[in-house]
C-alpha positions in Angstrom: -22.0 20.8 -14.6 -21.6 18.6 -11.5 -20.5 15.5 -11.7 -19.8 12.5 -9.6 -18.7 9.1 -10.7 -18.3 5.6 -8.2 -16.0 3.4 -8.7 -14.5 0.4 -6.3 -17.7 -2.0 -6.0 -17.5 -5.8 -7.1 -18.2 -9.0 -5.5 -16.6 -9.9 -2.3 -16.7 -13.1 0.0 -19.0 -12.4 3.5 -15.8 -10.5 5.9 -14.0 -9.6 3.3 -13.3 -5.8 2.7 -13.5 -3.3 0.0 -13.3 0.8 -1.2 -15.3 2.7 -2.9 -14.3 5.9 -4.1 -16.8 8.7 -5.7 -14.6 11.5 -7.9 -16.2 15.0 -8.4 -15.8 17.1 -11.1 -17.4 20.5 -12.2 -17.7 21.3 -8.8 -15.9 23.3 -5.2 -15.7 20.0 -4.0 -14.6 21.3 -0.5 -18.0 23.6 -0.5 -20.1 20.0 -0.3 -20.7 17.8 2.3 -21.1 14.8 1.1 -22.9 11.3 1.9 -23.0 7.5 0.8 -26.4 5.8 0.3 -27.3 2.4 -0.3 -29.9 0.5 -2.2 -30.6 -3.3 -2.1 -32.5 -5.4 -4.2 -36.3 -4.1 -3.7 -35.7 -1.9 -1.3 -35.5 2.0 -0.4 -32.5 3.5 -0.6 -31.1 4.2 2.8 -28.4 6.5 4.5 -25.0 5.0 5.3 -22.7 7.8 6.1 -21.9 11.9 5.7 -18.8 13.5 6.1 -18.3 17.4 6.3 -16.6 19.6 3.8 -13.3 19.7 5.3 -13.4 15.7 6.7 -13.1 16.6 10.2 -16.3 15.4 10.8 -18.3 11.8 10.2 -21.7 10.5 10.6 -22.4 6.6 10.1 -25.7 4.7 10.0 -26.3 2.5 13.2 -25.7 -0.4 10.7 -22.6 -0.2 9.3 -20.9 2.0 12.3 -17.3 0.2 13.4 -17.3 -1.5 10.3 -17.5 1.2 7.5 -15.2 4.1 7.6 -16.0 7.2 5.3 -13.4 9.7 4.3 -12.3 12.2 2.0 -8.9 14.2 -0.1 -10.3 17.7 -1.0 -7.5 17.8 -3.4 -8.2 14.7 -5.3 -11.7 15.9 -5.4 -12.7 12.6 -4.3 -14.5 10.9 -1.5 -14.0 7.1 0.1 -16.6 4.7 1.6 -13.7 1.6 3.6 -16.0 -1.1 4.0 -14.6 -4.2 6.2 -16.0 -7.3 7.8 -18.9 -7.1 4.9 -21.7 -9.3 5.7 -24.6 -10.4 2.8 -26.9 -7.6 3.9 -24.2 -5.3 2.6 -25.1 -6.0 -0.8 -26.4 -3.0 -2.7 -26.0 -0.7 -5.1 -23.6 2.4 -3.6 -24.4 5.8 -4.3 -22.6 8.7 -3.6 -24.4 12.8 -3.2 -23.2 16.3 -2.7 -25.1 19.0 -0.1 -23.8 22.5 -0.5 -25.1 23.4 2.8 -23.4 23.8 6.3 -26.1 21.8 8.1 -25.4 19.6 10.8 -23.8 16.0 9.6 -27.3 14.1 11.5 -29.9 16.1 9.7 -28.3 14.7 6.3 -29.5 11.0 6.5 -32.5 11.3 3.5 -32.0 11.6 -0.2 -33.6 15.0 -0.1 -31.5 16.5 1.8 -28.8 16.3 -0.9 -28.5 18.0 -4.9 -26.3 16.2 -6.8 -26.1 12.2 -7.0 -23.5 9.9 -8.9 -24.9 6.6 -10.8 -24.1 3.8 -8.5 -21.6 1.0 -8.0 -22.8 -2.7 -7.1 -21.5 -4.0 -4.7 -21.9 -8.2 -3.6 -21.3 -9.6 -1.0 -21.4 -13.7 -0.7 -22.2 -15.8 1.8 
């Protein structure tokens, strides 16, 4: 049974900085490409950043690109989501997902796009 689990969120001052991690288990976890999402208060939950299966590629969301860096240690089975110079519009829940396919880092920006999905860390950021 896959499963992923985020940790790292909390509340943090507006340019502060702070990691998130997602840990898989039950799975290949260097047979996934995987991807952060975000979802603020009443809103839809959009596409932050993907990452390949072996790290050697990255795709970020025009919002959070040269601030947010995502990464990955196939033998920790665990992914990362560095997130510096956090402004108030930051604030969301973060939600990690898996995609067992090869496609192309750009075509995985939707929440369809992916199978497997961990439960969320909040994450606050103060003005």
């Amino acid at each position: 049974q896959v499963q992923l689990v985020e940790s790292g969120g909390g509340l943090v001052q507006a340019g502060g900085s702070l990691r998130v991690s997602c840990a898989a288990s039950g799975v290949t976890f260097s047979g996934y490409a995987m991807g952060w999402f975000r979802q603020g208060p009443g809103k839809d939950r959009e596409f932050v950043a993907a990452i390949s299966r072996s790290g050697g590629r990255t795709y970020y969301a025009d919002s959070v690109k040269g601030r947010f860096t995502i990464s990955r240690d196939n033998a920790k089975k665990t992914m990362y989501l560095q997130m510096n110079s956090l402004k108030p519009e930051d604030t969301a829940v973060y939600f990690c997902a898996a995609d067992p396919t090869a496609r192309l880092l750009s075509l995985l920006t939707t929440t369809s796009e992916y199978d497997y999905w961990g439960q969320g860390t909040q994450v606050t950021v103060s003005s």
